[in-house]
MARVEXGU-873878 format. One record per atom (N, C-alpha, C): residue number from 1; residue in three letters; atom name; x, y, z. Coordinates in Angstrom, 2 decimals. Layout:
// residues N
+-----+--------+-------+---------+---------+---------+
! num ! residu ! atome !      c1 !      c2 !      c3 !
+-----+--------+-------+---------+---------+---------+
! NUM !    Ala !    CA !       X !       Y !       Z !
...
+-----+--------+-------+---------+---------+---------+
This chain:
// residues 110
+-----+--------+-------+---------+---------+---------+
! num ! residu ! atome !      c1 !      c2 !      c3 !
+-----+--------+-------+---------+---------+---------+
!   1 !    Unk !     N !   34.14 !  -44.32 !   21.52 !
!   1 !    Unk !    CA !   33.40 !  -45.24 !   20.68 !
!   1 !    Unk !     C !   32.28 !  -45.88 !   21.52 !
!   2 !    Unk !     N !   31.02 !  -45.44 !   20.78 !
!   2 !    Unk !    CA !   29.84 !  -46.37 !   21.84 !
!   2 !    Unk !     C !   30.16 !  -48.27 !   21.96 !
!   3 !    Unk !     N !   29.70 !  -48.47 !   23.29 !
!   3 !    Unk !    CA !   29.37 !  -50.22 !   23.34 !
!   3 !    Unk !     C !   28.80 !  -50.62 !   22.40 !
!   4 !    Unk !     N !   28.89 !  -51.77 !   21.70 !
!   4 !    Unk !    CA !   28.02 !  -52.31 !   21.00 !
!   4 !    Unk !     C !   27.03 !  -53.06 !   21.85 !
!   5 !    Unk !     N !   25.95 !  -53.09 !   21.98 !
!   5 !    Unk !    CA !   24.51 !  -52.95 !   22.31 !
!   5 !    Unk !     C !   24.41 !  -55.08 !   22.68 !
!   6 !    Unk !     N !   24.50 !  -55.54 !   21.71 !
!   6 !    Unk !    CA !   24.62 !  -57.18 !   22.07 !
!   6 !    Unk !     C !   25.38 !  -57.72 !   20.53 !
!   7 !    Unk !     N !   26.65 !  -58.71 !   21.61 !
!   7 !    Unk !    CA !   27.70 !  -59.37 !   21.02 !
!   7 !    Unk !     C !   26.86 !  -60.95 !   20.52 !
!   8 !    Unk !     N !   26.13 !  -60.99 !   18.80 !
!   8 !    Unk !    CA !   25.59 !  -62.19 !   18.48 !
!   8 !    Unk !     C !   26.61 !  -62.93 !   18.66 !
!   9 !    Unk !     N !   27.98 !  -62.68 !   18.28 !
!   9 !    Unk !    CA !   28.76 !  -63.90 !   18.10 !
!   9 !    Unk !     C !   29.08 !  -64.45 !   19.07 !
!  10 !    Unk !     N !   29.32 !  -63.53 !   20.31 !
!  10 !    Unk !    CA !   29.64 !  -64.25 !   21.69 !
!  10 !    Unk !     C !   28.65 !  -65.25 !   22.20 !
!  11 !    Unk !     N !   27.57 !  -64.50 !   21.84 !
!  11 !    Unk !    CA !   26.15 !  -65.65 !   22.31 !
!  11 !    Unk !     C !   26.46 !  -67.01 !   21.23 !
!  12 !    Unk !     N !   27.02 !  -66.74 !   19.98 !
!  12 !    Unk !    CA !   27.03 !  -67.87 !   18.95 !
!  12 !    Unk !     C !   28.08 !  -68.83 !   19.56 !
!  13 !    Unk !     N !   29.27 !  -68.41 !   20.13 !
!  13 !    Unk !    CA !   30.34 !  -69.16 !   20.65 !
!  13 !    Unk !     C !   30.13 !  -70.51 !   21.37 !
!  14 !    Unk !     N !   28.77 !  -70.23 !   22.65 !
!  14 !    Unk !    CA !   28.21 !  -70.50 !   23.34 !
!  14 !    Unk !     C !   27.58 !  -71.98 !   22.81 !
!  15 !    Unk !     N !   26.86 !  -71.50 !   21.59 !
!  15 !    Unk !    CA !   25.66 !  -72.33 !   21.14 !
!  15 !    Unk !     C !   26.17 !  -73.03 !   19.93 !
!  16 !    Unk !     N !   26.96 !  -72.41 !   19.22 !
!  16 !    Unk !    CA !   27.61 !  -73.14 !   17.92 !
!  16 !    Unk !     C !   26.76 !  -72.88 !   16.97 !
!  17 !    Unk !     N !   25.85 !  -71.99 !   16.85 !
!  17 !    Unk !    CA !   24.98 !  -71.52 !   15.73 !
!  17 !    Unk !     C !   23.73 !  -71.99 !   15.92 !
!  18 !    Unk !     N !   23.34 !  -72.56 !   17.13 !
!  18 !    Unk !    CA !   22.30 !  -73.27 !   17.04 !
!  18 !    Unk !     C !   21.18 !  -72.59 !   17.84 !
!  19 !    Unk !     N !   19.99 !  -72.15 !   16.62 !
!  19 !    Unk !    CA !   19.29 !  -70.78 !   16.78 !
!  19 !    Unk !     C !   18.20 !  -71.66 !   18.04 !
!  20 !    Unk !     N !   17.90 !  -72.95 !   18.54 !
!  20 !    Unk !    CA !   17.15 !  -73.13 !   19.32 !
!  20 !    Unk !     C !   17.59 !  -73.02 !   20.86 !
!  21 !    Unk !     N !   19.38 !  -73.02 !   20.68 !
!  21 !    Unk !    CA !   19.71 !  -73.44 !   21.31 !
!  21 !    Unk !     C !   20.34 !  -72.05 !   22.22 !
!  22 !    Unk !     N !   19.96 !  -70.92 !   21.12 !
!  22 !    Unk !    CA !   20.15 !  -69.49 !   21.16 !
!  22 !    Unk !     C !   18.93 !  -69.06 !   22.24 !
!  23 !    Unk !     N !   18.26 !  -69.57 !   21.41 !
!  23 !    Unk !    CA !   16.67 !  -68.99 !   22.29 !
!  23 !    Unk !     C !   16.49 !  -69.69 !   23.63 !
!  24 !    Unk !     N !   16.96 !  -70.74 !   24.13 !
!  24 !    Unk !    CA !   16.69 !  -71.04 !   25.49 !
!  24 !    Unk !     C !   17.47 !  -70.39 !   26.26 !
!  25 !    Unk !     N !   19.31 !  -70.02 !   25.72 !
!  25 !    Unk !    CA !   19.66 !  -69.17 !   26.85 !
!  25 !    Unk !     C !   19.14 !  -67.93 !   26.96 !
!  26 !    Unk !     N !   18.90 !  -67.29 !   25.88 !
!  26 !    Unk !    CA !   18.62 !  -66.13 !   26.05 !
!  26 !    Unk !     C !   17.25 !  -66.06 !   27.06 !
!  27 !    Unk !     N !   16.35 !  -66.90 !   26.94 !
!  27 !    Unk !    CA !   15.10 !  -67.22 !   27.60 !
!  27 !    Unk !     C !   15.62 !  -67.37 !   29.09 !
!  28 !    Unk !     N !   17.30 !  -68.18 !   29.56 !
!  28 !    Unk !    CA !   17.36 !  -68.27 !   30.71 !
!  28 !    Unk !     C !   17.87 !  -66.96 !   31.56 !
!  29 !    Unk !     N !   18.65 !  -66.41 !   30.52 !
!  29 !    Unk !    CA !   19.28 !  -64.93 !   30.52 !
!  29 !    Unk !     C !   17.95 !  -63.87 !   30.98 !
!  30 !    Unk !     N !   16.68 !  -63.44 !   30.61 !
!  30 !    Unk !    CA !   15.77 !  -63.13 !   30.65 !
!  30 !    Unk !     C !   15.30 !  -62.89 !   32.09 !
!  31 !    Unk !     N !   14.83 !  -64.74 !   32.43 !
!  31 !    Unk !    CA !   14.66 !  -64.97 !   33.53 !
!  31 !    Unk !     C !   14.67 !  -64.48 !   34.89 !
!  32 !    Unk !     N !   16.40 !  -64.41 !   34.39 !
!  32 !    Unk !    CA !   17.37 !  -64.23 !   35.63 !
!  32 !    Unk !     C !   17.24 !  -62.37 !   36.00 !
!  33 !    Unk !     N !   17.38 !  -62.00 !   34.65 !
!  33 !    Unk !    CA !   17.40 !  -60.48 !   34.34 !
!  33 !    Unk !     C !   15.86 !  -59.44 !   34.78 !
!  34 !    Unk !     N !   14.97 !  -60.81 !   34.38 !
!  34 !    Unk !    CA !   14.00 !  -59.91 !   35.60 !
!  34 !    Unk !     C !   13.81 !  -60.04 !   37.12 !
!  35 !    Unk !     N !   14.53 !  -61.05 !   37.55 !
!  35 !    Unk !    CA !   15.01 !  -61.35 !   38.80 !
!  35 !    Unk !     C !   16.00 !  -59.86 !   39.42 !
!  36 !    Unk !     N !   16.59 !  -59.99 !   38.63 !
!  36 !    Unk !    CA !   17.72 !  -59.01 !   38.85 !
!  36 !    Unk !     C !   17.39 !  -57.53 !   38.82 !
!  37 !    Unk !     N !   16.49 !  -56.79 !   38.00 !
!  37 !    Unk !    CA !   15.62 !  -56.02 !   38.18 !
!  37 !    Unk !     C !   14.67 !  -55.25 !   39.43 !
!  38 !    Unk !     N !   14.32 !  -56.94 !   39.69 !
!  38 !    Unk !    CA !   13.25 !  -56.80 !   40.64 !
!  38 !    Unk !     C !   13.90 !  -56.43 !   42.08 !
!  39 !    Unk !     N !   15.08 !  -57.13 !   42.24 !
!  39 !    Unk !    CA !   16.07 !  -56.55 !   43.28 !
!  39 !    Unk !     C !   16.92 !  -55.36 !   43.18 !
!  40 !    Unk !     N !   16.90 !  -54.81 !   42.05 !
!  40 !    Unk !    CA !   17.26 !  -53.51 !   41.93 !
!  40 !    Unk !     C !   16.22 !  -52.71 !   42.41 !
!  41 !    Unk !     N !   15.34 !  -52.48 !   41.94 !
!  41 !    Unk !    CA !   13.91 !  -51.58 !   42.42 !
!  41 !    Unk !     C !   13.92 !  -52.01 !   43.81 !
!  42 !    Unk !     N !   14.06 !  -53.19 !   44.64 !
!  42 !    Unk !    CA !   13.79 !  -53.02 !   45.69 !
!  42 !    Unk !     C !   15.17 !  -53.12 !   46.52 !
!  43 !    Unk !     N !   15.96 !  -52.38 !   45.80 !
!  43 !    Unk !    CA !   17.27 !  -52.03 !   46.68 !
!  43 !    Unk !     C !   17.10 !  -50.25 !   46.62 !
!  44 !    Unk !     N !   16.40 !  -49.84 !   45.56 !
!  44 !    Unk !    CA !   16.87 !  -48.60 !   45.09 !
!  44 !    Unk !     C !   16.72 !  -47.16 !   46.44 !
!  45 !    Unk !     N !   15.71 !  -47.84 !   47.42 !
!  45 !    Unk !    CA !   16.12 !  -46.75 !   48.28 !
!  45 !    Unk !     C !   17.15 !  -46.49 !   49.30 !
!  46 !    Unk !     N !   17.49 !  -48.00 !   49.40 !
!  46 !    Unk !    CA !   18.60 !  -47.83 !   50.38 !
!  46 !    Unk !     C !   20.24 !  -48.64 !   50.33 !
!  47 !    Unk !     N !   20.12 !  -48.99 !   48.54 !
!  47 !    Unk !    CA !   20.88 !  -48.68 !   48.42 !
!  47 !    Unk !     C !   21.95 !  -50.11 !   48.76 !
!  48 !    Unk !     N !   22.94 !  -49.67 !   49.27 !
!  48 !    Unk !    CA !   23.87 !  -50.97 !   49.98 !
!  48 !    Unk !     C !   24.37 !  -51.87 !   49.30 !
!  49 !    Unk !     N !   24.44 !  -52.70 !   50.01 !
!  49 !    Unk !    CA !   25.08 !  -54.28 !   49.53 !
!  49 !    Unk !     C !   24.17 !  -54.69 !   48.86 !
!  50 !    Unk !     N !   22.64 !  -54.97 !   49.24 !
!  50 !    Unk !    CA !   21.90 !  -55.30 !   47.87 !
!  50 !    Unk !     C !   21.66 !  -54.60 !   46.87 !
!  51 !    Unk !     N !   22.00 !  -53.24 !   46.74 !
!  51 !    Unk !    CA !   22.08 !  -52.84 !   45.18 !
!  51 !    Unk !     C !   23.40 !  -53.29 !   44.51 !
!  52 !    Unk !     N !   24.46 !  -53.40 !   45.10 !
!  52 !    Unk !    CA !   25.61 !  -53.78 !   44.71 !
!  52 !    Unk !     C !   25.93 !  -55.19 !   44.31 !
!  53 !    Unk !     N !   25.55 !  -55.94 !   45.31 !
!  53 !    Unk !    CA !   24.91 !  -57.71 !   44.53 !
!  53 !    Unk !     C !   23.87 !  -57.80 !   43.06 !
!  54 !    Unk !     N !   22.82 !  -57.03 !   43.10 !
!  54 !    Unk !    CA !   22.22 !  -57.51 !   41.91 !
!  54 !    Unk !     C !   22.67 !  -56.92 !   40.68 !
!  55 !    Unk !     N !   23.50 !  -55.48 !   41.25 !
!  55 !    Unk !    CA !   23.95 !  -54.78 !   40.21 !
!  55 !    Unk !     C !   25.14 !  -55.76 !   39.35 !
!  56 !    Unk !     N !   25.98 !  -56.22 !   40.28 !
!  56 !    Unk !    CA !   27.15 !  -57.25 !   40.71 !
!  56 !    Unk !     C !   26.95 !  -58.62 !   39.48 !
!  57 !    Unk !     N !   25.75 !  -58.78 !   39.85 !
!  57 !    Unk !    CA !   25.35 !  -60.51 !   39.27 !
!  57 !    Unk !     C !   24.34 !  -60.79 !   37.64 !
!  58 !    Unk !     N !   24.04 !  -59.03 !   37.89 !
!  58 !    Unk !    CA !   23.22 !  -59.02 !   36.50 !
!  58 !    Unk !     C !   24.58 !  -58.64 !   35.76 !
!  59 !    Unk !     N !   25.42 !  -57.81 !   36.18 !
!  59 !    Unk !    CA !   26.66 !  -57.39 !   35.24 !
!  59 !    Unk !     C !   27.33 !  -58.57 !   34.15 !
!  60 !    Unk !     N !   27.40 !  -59.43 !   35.50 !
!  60 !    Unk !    CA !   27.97 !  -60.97 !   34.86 !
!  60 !    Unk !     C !   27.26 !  -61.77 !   34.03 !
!  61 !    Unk !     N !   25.85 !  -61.74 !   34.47 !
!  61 !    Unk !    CA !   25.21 !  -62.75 !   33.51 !
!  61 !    Unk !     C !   25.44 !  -61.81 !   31.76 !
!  62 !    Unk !     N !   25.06 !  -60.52 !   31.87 !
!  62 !    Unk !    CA !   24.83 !  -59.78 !   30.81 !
!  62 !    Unk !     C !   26.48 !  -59.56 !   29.89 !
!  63 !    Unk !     N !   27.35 !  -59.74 !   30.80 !
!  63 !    Unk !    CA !   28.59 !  -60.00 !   30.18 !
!  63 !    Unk !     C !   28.59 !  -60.86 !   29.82 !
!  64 !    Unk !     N !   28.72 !  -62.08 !   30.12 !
!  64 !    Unk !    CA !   28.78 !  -63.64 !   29.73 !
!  64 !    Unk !     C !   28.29 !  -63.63 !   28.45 !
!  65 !    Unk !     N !   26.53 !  -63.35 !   28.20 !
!  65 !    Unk !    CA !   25.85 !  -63.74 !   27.01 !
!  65 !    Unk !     C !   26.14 !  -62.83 !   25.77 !
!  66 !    Unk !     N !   26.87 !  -61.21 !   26.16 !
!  66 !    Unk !    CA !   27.19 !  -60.83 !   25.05 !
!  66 !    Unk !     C !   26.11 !  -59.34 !   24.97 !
!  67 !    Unk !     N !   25.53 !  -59.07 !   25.76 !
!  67 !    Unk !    CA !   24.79 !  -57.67 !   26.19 !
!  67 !    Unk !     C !   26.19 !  -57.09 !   26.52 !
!  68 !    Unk !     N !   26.62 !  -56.45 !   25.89 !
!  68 !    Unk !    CA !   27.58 !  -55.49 !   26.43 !
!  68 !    Unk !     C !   27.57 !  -54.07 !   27.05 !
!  69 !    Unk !     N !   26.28 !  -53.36 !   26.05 !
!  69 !    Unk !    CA !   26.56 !  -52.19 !   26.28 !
!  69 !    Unk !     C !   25.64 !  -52.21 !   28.25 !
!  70 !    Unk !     N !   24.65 !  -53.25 !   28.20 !
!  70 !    Unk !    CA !   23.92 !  -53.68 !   29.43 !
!  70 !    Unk !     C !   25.31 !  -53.44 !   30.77 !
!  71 !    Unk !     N !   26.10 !  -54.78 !   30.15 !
!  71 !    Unk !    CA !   27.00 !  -54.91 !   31.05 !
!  71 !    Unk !     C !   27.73 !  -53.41 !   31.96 !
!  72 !    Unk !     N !   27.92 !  -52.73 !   30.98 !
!  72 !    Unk !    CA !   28.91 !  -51.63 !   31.06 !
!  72 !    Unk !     C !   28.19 !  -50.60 !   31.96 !
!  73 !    Unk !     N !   26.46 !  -50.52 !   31.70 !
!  73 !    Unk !    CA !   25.58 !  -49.65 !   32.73 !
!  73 !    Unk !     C !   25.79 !  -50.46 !   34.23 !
!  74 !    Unk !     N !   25.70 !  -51.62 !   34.20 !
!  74 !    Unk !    CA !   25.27 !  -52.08 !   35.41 !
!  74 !    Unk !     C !   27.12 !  -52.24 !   36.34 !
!  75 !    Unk !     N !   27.81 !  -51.81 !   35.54 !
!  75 !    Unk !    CA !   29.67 !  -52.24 !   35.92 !
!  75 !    Unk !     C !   29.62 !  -50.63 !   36.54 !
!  76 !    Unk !     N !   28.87 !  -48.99 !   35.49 !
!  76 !    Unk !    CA !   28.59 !  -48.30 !   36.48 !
!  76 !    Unk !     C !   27.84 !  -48.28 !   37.70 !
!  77 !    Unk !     N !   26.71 !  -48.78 !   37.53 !
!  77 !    Unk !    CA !   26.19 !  -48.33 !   38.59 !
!  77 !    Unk !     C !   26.11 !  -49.44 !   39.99 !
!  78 !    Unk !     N !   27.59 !  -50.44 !   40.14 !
!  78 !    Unk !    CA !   27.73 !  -50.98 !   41.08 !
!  78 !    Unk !     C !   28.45 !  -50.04 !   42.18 !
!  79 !    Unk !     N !   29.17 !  -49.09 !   41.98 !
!  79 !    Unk !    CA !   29.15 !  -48.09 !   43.06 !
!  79 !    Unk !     C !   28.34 !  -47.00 !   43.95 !
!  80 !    Unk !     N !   27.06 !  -47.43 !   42.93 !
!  80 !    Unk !    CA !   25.71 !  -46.51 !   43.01 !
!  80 !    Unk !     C !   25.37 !  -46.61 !   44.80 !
!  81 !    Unk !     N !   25.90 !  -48.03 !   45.06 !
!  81 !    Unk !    CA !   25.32 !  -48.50 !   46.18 !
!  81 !    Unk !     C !   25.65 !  -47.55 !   48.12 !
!  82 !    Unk !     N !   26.98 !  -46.97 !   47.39 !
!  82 !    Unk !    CA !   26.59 !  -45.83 !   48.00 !
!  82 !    Unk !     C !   26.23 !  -44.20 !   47.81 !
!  83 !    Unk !     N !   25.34 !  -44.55 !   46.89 !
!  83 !    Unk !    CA !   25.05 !  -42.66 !   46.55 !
!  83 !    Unk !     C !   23.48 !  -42.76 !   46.87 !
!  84 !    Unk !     N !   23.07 !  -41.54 !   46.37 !
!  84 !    Unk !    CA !   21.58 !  -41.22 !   46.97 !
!  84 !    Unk !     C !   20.50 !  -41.98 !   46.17 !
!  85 !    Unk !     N !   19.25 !  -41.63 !   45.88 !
!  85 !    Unk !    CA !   18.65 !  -42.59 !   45.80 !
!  85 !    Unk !     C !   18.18 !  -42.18 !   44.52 !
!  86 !    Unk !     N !   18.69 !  -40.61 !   43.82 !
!  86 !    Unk !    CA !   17.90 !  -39.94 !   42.78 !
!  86 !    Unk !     C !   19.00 !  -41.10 !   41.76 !
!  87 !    Unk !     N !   20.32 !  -41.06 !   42.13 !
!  87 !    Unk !    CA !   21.53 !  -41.43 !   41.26 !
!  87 !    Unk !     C !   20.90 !  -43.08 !   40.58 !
!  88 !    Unk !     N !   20.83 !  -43.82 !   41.68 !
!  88 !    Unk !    CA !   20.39 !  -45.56 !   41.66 !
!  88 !    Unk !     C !   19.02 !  -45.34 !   40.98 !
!  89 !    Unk !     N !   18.00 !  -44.12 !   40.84 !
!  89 !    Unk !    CA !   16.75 !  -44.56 !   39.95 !
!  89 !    Unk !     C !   17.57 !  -44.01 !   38.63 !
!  90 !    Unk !     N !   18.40 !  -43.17 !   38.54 !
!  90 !    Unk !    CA !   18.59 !  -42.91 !   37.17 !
!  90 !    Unk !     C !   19.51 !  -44.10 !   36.49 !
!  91 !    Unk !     N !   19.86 !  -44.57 !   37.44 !
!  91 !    Unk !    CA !   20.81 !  -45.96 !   36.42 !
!  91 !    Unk !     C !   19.73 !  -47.10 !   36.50 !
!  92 !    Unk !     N !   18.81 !  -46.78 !   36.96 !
!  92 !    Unk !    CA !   18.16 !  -48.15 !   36.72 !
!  92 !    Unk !     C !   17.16 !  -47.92 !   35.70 !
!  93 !    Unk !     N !   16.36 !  -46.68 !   35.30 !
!  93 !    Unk !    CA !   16.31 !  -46.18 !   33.95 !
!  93 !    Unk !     C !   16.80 !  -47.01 !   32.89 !
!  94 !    Unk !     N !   18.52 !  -46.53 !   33.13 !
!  94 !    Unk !    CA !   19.15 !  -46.77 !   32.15 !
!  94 !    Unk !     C !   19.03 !  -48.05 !   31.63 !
!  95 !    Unk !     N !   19.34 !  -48.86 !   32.82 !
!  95 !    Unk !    CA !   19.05 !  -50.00 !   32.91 !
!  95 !    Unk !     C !   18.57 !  -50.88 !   31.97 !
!  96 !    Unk !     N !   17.06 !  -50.90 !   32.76 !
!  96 !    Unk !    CA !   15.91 !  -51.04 !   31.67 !
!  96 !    Unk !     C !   15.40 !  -51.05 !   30.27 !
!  97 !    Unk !     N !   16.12 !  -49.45 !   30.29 !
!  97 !    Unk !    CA !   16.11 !  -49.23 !   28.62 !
!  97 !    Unk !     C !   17.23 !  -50.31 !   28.35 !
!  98 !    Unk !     N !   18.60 !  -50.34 !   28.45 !
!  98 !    Unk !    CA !   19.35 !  -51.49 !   27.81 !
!  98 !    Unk !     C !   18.74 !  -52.59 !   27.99 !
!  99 !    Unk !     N !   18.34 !  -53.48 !   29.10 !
!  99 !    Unk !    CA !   18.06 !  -54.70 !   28.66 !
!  99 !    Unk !     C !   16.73 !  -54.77 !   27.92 !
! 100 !    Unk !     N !   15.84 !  -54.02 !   27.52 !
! 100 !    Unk !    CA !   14.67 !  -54.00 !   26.68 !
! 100 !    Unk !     C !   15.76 !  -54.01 !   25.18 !
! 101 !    Unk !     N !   16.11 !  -53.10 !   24.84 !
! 101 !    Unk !    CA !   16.78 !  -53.05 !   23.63 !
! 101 !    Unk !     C !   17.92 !  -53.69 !   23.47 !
! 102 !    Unk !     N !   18.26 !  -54.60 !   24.54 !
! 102 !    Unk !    CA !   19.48 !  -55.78 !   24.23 !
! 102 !    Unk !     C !   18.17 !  -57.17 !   23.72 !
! 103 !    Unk !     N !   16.88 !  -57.35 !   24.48 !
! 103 !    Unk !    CA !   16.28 !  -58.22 !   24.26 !
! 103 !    Unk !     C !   15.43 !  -57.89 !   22.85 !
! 104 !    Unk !     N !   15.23 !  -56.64 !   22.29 !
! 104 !    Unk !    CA !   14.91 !  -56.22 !   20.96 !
! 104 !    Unk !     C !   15.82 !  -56.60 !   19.46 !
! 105 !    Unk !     N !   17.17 !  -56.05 !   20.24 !
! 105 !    Unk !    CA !   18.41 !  -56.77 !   19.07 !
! 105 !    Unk !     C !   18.42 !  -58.36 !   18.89 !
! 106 !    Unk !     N !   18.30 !  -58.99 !   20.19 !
! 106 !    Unk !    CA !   18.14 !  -60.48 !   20.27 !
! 106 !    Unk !     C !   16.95 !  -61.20 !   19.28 !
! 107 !    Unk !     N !   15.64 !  -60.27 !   19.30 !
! 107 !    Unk !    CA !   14.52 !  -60.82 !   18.99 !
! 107 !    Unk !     C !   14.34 !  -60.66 !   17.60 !
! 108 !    Unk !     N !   15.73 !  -59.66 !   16.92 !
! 108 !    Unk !    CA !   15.69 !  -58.98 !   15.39 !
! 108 !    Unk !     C !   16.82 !  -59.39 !   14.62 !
! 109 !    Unk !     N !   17.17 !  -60.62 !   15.53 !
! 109 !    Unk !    CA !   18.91 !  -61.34 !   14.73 !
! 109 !    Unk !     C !   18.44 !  -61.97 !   13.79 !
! 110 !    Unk !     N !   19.30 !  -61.69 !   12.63 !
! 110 !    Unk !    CA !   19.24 !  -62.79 !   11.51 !
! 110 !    Unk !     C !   19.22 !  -64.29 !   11.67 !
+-----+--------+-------+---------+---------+---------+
C-alpha cells in the first residue's frame, strides 16, 4: 500500500483547525526543509555523518507535521550515508520531488 503523501489531520491535531495557524507551521516546516536540503546537496559527495544528520533531522521534522510519504524517503536514505554518491543523488531526487508535492498537497487543502 503506497504512503499517503501528507497526513492533514496530523498537521490539524497540532493546530486545532486553525488554518492560520496551519500556515505558519507549515511556513516553519518549509524553512527548516530547505535548510535540510541544502545540507543534503552538500553532503551528497561524501556522504557520512552529515548526510545521515540532515537525512536524520529532516525525517523528524517531516514526520512530526504529517509528510509521510517525505518521511519514509528520507528514513531510506539515512543509510545512504554510507553508499556511493550515484545512490545519495538518486534519493535526493526523490527527495525533492516529495517535499515539492508534500508542499503542493499542503497548498491544495480544503
Amino acid at each position: 500500500m503506497p504512503v499517503e503523501i501528507f497526513d492533514l489531520d496530523q498537521l490539524r491535531s497540532y493546530t486545532l483547525g486553525d488554518r492560520d495557524l496551519e500556515d505558519e507551521v507549515f511556513g516553519l516546516f518549509e524553512a527548516g526543509a530547505l535548510e535540510y536540503l541544502a545540507a543534503l546537496e552538500a553532503a551528497l559527495g561524501a556522504g557520512g555523518e552529515a548526510w545521515w544528520r540532515a537525512a536524520h533531522g529532516f525525517k523528524g521534522s517531516a514526520a512530526n507535521l504529517g509528510a509521510r510519504a517525505l518521511a519514509a524517503e528520507l528514513a531510506a536514505a539515512e543509510p545512504l550515508a554510507a553508499a556511493d554518491t550515484a545512490a545519495r543523488a538518486a534519493a535526493l531526487h526523490a527527495i525533492r520531488h516529495l517535499f515539492e508535492h508534500s508542499r503542493a498537497v499542503f497548498r491544495s487543502r480544503p
